[in-house]
N, C-alpha and C positions, 0 to 999 in steps of 0.2 A: 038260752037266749044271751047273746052277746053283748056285755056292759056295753052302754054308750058309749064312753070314754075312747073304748078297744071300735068302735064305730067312727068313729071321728077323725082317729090315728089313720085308719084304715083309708078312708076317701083324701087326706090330707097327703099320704104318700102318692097315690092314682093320680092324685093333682100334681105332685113335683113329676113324677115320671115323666107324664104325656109334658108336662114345659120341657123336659131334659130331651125330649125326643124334638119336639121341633126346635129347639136351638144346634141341634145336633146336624137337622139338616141343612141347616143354613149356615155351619160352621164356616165352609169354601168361601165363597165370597167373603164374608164377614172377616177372616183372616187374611184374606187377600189385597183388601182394599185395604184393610190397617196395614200391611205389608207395604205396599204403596204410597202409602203416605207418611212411611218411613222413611224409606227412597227419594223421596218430593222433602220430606223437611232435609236431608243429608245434601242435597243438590241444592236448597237454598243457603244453607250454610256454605256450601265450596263454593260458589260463586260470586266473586269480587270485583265491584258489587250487583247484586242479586238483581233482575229487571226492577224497575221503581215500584211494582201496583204488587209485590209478592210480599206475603205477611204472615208471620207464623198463624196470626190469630182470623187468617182470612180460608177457610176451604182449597186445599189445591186444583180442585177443577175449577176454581174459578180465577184461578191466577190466568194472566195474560200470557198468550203460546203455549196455553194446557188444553187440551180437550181430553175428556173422558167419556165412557159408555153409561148407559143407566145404572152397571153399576157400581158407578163411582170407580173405574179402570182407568189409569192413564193407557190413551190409545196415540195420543199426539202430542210431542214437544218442538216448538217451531219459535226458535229463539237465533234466527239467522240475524247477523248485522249487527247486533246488540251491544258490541262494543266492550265484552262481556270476558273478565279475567279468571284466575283461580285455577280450581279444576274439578273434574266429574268424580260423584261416587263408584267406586268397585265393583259395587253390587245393582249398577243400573239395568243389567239384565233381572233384574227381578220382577223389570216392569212387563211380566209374560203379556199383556196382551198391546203391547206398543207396539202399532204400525207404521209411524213415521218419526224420523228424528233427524232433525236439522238443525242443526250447531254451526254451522258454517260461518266464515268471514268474521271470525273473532280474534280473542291473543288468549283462549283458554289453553293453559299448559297441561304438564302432568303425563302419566301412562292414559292410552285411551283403553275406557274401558271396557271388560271382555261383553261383548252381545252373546255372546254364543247360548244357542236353544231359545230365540225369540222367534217362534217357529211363525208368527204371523207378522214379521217385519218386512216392511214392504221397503221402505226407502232411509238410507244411513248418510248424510252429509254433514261429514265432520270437516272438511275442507277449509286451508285460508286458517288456521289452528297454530298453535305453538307445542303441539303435542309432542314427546318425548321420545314413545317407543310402545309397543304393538305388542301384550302378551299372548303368547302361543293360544293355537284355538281360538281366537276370539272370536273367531266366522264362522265356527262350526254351529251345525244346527240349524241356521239361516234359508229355513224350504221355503219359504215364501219371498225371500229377497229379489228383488227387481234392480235395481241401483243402490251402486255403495262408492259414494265418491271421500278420499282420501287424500285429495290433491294440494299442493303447496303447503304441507309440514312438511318444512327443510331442517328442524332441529330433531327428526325422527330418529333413534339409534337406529345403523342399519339393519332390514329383517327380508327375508325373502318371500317372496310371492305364498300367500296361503295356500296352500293346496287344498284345506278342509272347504274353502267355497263351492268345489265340485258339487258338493251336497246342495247349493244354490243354481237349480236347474233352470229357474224363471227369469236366472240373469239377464238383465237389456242392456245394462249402461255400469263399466266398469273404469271407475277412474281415480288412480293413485298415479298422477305425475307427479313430481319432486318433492318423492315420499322416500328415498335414501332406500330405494330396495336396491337387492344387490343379487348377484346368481344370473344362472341361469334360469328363462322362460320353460316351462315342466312341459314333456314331451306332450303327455295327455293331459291335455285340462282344456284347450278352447273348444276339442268336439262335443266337453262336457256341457253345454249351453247352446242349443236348439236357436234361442232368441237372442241369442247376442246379436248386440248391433254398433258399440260404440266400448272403443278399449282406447284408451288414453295412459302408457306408462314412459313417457317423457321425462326429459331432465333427470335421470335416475344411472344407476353405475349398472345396468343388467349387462349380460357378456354371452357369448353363445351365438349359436344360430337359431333362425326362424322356428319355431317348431311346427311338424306337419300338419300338427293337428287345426291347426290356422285352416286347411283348407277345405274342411269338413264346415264350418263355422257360415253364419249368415253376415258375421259384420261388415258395415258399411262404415263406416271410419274407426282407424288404426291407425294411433299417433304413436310411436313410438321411438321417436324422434332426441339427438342429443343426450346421449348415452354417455359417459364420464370414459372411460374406457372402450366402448363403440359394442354394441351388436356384431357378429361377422357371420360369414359363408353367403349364399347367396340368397336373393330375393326369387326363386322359382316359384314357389308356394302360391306367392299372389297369381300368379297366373289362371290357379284355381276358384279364386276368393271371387265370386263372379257377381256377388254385389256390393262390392265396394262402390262408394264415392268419394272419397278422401283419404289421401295414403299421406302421412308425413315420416321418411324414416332417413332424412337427413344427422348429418353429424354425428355419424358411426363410421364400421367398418367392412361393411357388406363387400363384399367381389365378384366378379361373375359377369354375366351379359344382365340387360334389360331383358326380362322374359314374355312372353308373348301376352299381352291384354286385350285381344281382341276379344274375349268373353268379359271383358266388366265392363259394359255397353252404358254404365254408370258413372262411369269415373270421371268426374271434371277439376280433379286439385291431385295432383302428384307429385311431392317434395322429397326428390334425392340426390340432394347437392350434398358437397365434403363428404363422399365414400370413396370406395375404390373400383368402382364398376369398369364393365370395361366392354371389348367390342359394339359394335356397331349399335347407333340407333333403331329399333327395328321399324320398318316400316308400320305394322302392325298399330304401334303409338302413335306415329303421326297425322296417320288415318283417323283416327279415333275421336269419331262427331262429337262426343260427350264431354273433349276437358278441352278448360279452358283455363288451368297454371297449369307450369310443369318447369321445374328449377334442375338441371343438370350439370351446374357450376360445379369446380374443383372436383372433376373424378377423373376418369386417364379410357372414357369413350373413344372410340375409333371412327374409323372409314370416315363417309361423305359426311359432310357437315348437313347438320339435321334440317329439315325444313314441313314447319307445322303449318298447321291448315290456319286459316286469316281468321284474326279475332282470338287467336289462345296468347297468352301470355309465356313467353319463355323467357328463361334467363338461362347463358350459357357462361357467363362469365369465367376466368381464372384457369385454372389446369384443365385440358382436355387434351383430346389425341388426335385431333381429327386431320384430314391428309387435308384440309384447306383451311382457308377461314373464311368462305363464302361455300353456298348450295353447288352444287353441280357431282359429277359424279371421278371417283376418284383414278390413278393410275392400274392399269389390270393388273402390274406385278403386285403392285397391294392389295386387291382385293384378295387375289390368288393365297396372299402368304395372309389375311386375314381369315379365308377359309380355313386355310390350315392350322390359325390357331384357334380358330373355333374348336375343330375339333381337341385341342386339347381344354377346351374352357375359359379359350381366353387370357392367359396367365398376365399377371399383373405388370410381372418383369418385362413381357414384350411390349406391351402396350406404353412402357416408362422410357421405351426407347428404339420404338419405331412410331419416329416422326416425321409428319411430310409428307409428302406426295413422291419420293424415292427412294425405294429401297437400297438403293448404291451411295447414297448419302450418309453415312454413318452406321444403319441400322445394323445390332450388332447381333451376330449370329448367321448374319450374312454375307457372303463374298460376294462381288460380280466382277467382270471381267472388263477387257478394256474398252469393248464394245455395251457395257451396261447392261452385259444378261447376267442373270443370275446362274451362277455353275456351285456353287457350294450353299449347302443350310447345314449349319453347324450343331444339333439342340442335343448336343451330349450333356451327360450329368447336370439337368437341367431341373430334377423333379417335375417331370411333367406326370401326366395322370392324361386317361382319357383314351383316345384312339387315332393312328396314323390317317392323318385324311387321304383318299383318291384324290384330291385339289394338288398332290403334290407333283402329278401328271401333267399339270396345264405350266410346269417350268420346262419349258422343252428343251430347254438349253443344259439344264442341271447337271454335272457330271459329279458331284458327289454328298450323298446324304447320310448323317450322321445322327441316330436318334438313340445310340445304344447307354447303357445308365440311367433311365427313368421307369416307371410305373405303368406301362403301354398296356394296353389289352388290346382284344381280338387279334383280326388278323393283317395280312399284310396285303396291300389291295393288287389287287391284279392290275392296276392303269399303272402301276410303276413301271412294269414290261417296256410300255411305252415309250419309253424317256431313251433314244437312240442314243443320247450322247453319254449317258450314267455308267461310269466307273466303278464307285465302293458305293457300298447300302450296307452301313452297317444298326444293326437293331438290338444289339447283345443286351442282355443281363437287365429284359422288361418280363413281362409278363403274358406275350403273343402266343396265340392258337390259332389251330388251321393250318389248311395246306400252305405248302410253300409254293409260289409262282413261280411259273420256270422261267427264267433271266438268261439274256446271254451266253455266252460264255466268257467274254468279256469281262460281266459285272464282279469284282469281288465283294460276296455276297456273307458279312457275319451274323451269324444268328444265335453263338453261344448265351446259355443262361435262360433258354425260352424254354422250358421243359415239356411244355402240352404244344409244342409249335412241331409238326410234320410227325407226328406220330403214328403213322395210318400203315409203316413199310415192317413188318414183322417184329421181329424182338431184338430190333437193335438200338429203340429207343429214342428212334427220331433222332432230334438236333439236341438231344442233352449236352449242352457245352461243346459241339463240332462246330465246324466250320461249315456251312450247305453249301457242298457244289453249286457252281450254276447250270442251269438243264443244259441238256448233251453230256455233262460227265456224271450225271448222277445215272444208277441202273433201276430201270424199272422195277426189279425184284432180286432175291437172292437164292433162287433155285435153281437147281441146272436144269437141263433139259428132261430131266428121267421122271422128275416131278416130285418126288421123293421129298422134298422142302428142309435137304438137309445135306446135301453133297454141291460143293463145288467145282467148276469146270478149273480144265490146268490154265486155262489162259485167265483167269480170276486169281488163281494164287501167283503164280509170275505177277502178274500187277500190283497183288498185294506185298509180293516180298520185295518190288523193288520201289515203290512206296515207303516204308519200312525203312530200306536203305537208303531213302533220299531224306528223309528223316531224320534218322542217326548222324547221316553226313552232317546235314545243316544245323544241328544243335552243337555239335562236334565245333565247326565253323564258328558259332557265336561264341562259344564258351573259349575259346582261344580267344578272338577280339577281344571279348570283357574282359580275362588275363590282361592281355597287352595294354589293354587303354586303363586297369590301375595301378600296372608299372608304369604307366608314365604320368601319374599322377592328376589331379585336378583339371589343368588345361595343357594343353597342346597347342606349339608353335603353327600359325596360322601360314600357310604355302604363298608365294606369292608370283604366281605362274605370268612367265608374260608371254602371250602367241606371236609366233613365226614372224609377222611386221615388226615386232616390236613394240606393240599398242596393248598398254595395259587392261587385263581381262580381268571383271570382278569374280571374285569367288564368293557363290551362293550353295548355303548346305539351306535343307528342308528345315522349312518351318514349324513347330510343332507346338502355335498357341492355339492350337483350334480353330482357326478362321482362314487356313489354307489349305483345307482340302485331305489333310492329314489332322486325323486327331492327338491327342496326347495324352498319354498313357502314364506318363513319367510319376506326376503327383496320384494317381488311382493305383500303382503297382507299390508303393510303399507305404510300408505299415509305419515308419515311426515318426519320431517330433516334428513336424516340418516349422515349428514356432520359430526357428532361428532362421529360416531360410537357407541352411545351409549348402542345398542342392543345386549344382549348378548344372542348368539344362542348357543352357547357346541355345536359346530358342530363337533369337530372331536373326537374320542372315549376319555371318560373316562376310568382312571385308578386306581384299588386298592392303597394306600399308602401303604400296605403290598407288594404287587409284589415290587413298586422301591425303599422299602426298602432293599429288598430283592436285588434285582440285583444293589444296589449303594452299597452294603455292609455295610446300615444299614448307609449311607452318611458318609462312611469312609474318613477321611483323607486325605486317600493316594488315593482315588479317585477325589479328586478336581480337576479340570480343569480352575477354576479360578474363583475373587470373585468382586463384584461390588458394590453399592452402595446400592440395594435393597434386597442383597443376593449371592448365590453362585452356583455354577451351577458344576454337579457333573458327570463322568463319569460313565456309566453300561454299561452291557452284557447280553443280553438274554441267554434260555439254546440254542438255535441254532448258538449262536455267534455272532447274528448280536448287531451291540455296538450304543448307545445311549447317549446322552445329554441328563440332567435333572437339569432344571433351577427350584431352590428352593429358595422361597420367604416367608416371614411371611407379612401378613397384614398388622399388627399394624405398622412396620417397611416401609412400602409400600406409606400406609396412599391412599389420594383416586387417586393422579397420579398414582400409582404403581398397582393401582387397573384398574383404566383405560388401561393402557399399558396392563395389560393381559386380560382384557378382548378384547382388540382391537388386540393381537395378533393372540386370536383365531376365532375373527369374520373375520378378515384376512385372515388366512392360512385355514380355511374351506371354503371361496369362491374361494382360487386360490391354482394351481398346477403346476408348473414349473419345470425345471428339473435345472434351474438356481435360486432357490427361494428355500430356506432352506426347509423342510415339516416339520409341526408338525405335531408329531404322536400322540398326546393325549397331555391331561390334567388330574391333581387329585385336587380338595378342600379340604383338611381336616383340619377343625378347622379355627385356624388363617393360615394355610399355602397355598400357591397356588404353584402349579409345573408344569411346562408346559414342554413336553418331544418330541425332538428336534432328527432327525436322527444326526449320528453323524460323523463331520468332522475333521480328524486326521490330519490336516496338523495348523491347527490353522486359524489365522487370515492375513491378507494381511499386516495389521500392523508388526507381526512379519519378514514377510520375505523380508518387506520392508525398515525397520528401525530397526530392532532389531535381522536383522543374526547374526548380528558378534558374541553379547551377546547370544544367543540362538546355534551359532552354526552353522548353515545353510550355505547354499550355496545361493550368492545372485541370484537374480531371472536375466534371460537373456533375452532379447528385445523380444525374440519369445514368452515368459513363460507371460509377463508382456502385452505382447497386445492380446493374448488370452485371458487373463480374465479381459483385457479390453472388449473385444466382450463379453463375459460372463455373466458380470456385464451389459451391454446395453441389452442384450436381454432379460434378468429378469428383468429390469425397463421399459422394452420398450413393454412385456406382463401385466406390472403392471397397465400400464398408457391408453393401449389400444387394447391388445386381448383378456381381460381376461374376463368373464363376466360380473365383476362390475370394472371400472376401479379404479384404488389409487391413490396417493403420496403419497412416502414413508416418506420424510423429516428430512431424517437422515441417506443421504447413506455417508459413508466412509470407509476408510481400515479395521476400526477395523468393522466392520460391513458385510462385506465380507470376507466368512469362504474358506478355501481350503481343496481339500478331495489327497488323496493318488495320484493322475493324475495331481494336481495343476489345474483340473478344476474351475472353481468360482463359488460360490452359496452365493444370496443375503440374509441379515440374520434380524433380529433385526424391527420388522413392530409394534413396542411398539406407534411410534409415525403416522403411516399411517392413511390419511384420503380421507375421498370419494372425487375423483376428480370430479369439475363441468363440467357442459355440454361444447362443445362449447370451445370458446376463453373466459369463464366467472371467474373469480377469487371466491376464496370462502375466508372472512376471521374467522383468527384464533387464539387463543391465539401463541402469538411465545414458538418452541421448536426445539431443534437440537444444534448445535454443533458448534461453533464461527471456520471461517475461512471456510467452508461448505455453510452459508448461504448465499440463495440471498439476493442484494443488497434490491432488493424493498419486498423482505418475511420481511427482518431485519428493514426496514424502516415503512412499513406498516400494519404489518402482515397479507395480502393476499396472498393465496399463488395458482399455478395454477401447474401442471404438471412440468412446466421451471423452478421448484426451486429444485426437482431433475436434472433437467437437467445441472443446474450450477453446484451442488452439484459434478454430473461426472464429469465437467469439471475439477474441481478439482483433482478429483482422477486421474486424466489423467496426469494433470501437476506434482504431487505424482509421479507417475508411469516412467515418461521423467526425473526427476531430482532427485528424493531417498532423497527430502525436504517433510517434514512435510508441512501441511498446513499453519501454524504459530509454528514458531522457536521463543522463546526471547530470547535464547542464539547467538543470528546475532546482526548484528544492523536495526534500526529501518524502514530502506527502502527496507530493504530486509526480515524484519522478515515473512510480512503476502505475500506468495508463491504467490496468485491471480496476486495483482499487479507488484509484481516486474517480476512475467514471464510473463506478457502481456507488459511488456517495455521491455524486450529482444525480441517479437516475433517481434517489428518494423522492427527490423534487422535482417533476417535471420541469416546471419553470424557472430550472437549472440551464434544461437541457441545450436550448438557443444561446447563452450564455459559450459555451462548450465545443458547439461546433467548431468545423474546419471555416475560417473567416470569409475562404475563396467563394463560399458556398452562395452567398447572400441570398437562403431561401425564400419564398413566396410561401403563401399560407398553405398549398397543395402539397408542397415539398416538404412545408415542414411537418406535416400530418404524416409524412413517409419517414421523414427522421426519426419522428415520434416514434414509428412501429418498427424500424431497423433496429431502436436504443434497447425498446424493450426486448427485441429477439437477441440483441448483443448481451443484455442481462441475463436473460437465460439461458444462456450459450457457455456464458462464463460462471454458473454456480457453482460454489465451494464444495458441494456433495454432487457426486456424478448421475446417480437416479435423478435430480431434479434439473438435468440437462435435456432437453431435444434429442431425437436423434437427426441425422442432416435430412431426410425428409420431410420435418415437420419446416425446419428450414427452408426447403425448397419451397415449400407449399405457402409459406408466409411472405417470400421474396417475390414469387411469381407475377401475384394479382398487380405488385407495382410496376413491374417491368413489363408486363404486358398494355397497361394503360397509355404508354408512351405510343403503342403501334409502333413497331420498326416499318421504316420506308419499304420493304422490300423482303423477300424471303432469304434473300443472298446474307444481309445481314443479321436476319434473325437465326440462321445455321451457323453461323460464322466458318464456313467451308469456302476454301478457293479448291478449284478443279484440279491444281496438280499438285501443290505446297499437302496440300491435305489428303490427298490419295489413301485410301485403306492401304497398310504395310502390305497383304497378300496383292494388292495391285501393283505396289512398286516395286517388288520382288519378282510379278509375271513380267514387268515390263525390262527388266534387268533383265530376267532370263531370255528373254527374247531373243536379247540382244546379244547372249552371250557369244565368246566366239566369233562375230562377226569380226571385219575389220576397221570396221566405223566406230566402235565401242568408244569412248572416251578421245574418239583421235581428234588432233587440231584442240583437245579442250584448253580452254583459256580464262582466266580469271578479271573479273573487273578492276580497271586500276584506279577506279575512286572510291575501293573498300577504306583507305586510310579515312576516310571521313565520319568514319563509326568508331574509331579508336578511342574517344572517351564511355562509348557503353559498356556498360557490366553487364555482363550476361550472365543468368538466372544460377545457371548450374556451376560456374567459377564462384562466384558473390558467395554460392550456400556453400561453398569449403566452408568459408570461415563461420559457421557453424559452430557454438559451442557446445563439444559432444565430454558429457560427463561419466561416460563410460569410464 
């Protein structure tokens, strides 16, 4: 029998067991909820100060914006508005069974902390926060999340979009606006969310395009709006998104058309002003029962001017393209050449410079003739992408199209056949397949560089870099009669051997020319033929800037530096020196228009009246800068055409002289009517006159620098260098000193040249120069333009002589700035609001560091909305085009040639004999000799 004692021991330990077994199982909770109220005491501590009813010595479920489960879990912290400082613990994910948490509209700082694995969190609004910065993971785990708004922490280090939210399938409502994210939007991740409905990531630096995945998605508002650097590529996507109601994706950099939204039968608010859209409104939108905004201001839209159904709200305001500025529908030759660049997408560059309801009016890439058809489209090395349109068929008149240097696919349509008047088609060196149409014989037809284009004719490999016959001379096959698929007939080899020898001839031929013309070095004496009457005949060699019909070859066949401009192409016609002697009155006197350091530059008059500038130089006098400057004039002005960019109409060489012949601008220089009325006479120019050709002046540097085919710097823009014509339009003058702009953000350097008080800080210091040294150079002319101060005065004293900086120490202070003005000005409160914003663009034009300059587009884009306000009276003025002073060169060169040979040509021509009453103007391109060139 077993002692007591040993009985006692026995029941005593059965008793501690069975308690160690049920504390055992109630372990979980019991550690959990102390767990909890570890986290609840650490979060009153970080909080400064703490809500007023929270108490260490008070239970945390019963603090105020705590709720808990039975069993004592925090499930809900709702401390929104609270006015509430400090910062959150690290280990707030501890709180496993929290389903809501609302911090919002506070100044809590700090890292936010990680949630990650709060698998029953329903709703996160940390929003309106002073939050720091976002550790990695913090969203993972989040299977139960619904909404997680992150919006307005602007002290956030930057962090890119989570991608572990994917695992948050239940998403509804996603909003992190100006939360400092950065990147690109993740290809896959919107179709990760069935229930999205509302994405909000505004005011933020994201970069990229749309991603696909958007159109898998249910969301109904997508703000994504006001991007630091802009969003880009195109908005197609939505077109799928087919329950949208609200699109905000203004103030980026989207391009492309408006895409078809005839499926989002929802949409009543669409916000895409300040991008780069482009072609036509679609009908589609305007039809559209459901909206009622829709903001399309400052993009470069096309065709008819939009017209929405009654009751929607639009605003169109500021840059657009449209061929009117009232509803109605537009000219056929535009819609024609709008189709055609639909099919290439639209391209940004046509849309920035086909304006107006006429194609014959500037639009560049286009010729017409003197009857206003269109006979030339020009779209060589254009990078285009996309597809040749059939629309090219509906220019019946066109005789020569030039698409060859771009990214083309498919094929070539069969309605070009069409075209009875078409000459050259050339499409070399894209990417075209498919047959070739048979053309003419006439048509000279290039197709080199197409590899998969006409491949269908046995093993001779299609148009691999040949030339395609046009039908009739090409051969059905290359078998003889026997069938054999491998023997030629004799009358095939006679054609081929003397092919072959027509061949050899004609390379033979060129290669002797090339000899001869660089024995006789650089230029050649210009002939100056007079016909049988005695009546001087102009001599016109082929033009070869691209916009006549003839493409150019010159700059795509050489491989090396063109930085110097050393190549001199005589692109634009040659001229007799008997003709401008003849129409300068024999370089009369009393035709000067003013004289420079290299020479004098002279007034004429054709027999039709239209009046001309003729810049006369001697060589010797010149020496090899002056030689350079003209030859870099007219490698210049034959690659570009502007309707803000001076045109030279020719050149003559004779002897020691060089003449280069300049349409002609009667109002003078920007210099005279900016500093030199009184003396001269004039009326000083008025706020509205003075920021028009501010805009003027940016949009011929801003085609200089990047629509033009070969981009420049000019490197010597200033007043006297900006000519005005009878409108007081502006036209950029003087490309003596223009060099090939580099790729990229890359500098190129250069001997220094230009004009003190003009130059950039770092051109002046290092002589690299990049696009931003015209850019300063406007900014200049802007502060010129504000104040009716010269760049540098040493008639001031010494802190105020040089204009730059002493007007960036006024712009500290606004309410400097009225002070400062030009006195003539005597603005009104509207004007001075415009002052205001020309001062600030002149500040940033003229930054001491070149990255923190504009480039002349943001420029243009800033000018615009003011000059548009005024409404010009009339379209005449808002083109600043006269019918024949302003003729495209390839018109005044057909209208020359017309003429050539007759015996009417110049006869009887005679000179006006009250030119002496312009004898105190200086004219733009004499004045800029005296140029200070620091080379």
């Amino acid at each position: 029998m077993p002692h007591p004692k040993t009985l006692l021991s026995l029941s005593t330990l059965s008793l501690l067991f069975s308690i160690t077994i049920i504390i055992a199982a109630d372990d979980g909770p019991v550690f959990a909820a102390t767990e909890d109220a570890a986290v609840m005491s650490k979060l009153l501590k970080s909080l400064s100060p703490p809500p007023s009813d929270w108490s260490s010595t008070t239970p945390f479920c019963q603090w105020d914006g705590i709720k808990c489960d039975s069993s004592n879990r925090v499930t809900t912290i709702s401390l929104a508005s609270r006015s509430l400082t400090g910062t959150l613990p690290s280990d707030l994910n501890s709180l496993s069974q929290l389903t809501s948490l609302s911090l919002q509209n506070n100044a809590i700082s700090g890292p936010i902390p990680s949630l990650a694995n709060l698998s029953a969190l329903k709703t996160a609004f940390l929003g309106r926060n002073n939050f720091t910065s976002v550790p990695s993971a913090s969203f993972a785990g989040l299977t139960d999340l619904q909404t997680l708004s992150l919006s307005d922490n602007p002290n956030l280090s930057p962090w890119t979009l989570p991608t572990e939210l994917t695992q948050s399938t239940n998403l509804i409502t996603l909003e992190l606006g100006t939360a400092r994210l950065t990147g690109q939007l993740p290809e896959s991740f919107f179709d990760k969310f069935p229930g999205l409905q509302s994405v909000r990531l505004s005011y933020n630096n994201l970069t990229g395009a749309l991603p696909n995945s958007l159109a898998a998605s249910a969301i109904e508002n997508l703000w994504l709006n006001n991007q630091d650097n802009g969003l880009s590529g195109t908005i197609d996507v939505l077109s799928n998104m087919t329950q949208l109601a609200q699109v905000w994706l203004h103030k980026n950099q989207f391009t492309g058309p408006i895409p078809d939204l005839s499926q989002c039968s929802n949409l009543f608010d669409l916000q895409l002003r300040d991008n780069q859209l482009t072609g036509p409104v679609p009908n589609s939108l305007m039809g559209l029962t459901s909206l009622q905004n829709v903001s399309l201001d400052n993009n470069e839209l096309q065709g008819p001017f939009p017209a929405f159904g009654k009751g929607v709200k639009v605003t169109l305001d500021g840059i657009n393209s449209f061929c009117k500025d009232t509803p109605g529908p537009c000219d056929a030759r535009v819609m024609v050449l709008l189709h055609i660049a639909g099919a290439f997408g639209y391209p940004i560059k046509f849309a920035g410079s086909w304006k107006g309801n006429d194609p014959c009016q500037g639009w560049s890439f286009v010729v017409c003739d003197s009857g206003r058809k269109i006979i030339t489209v020009n779209l060589a090395k254009q990078g285009l992408q996309g597809t040749i349109s059939p629309a090219f068929a509906n220019l019946t008149d066109l005789r020569s199209l030039y698409l060859n240097g771009n990214n083309l696919t498919g094929s070539i349509p069969e309605s070009l056949t069409t075209l009875t008047q078409l000459e050259t088609l050339e499409v070399s060196d894209n990417n075209l397949s498919g047959e070739v149409p048979k053309f003419p014989p006439k048509v000279k037809l290039l197709t080199a560089g197409n590899v998969l284009l006409g491949q269908t004719t046995g093993s001779g490999g299609g148009a691999g870099g040949k030339t395609t016959p046009s039908a009739g001379s090409t051969p059905e096959g290359s078998h003889g009669e026997s069938g054999n698929g491998s023997s030629l007939t004799p009358g095939w080899i006679a054609g081929i051997v003397i092919i072959v020898l027509f061949f050899v001839a004609v390379v033979l031929f060129v290669s002797c020319k090339c000899y001869a013309k660089r024995r006789h070095g650089k230029f050649s004496r210009v002939a100056n033929p007079v016909n049988g009457n005695g009546n001087v005949k102009l001599d016109v060699i082929s033009v070869s800037n691209g916009y006549s019909g003839a493409p150019s070859e010159l700059q795509s066949q050489s491989s090396g530096d063109h930085s110097e401009l050393h190549v001199f192409d005589g692109g634009n016609s040659t001229m007799s020196i008997l003709v401008l002697r003849q129409v300068t009155g024999n370089f009369s006197e009393d035709n000067i228009l003013g004289r420079g350091g290299f020479g004098v530059v002279y007034k004429g008059e054709l027999q039709d009246g239209t009046k001309i500038a003729v810049k006369r130089m001697e060589s010797v006098a010149m020496g090899n800068k002056g030689l350079n400057e003209f030859q870099a004039e007219i490698t210049v002005l034959s690659k570009v055409r502007h309707r803000h960019l001076v045109a030279l109409l020719g050149h003559c060489i004779n002897g020691n002289e060089r003449l280069l012949v300049y349409e002609y601008m009667p109002q003078g220089t920007l210099t005279q009517h900016l500093f030199e009325w009184r003396e001269l006479g004039y009326t000083p120019l008025t706020w509205k006159q003075r920021v028009i050709v501010a805009l003027d002046v940016a949009r011929g540097v801003e085609y200089l620098h990047s629509l033009a085919q070969q981009s420049f710097i000019h490197r010597d823009l200033k007043p006297s260098n900006i000519l005005l014509g009878d409108d007081m339009r502006a036209k950029v003058a003087d490309f003596g000193l223009v060099k090939n702009a580099p790729d990229g953000k890359y500098s190129v350097e250069t001997r220094l040249a230009g004009t003190f008080g003009y130059l950039a800080p770092e051109y002046a210091a290092t002589g690299r120069v990049t696009t931003k040294v015209d850019v300063y150079a406007f900014g200049v002319v802007l502060m010129e333009l504000i104040t009716g101060r010269r760049a540098l005065d040493d008639s001031l004293p010494d802190e105020r002589s040089h204009l730059v900086t002493w007007f960036r120490r006024v712009l500290i202070n606004k309410e400097n700035i009225p002070k400062a003005i030009d006195q003539t000005l005597n603005p009104d409160e509207e004007t001075m609001e415009s002052i205001y914003k020309v001062s600030e663009l002149a500040g940033h034009c003229t930054a001491r560091e070149p990255n923190q300059r504009p480039d002349m587009g943001h420029a243009v884009n800033v000018l615009v909305p003011m000059v548009e306000q005024w409404k010009p009276t009339s379209r005449h003025e808002d083109d600043g085009h006269d019918s024949e002073p302003h003729m495209s060169l390839p018109q005044v060169l057909q209208r020359w040639q017309a003429n050539e040979g007759t015996s009417t040509i110049f006869n009887d021509m005679s000179l006006s004999q009250t030119q002496s009453s312009i004898n105190s103007k200086t004219y733009g391109f004499a004045d800029s000799f005296d140029s200070l060139d620091c080379r």
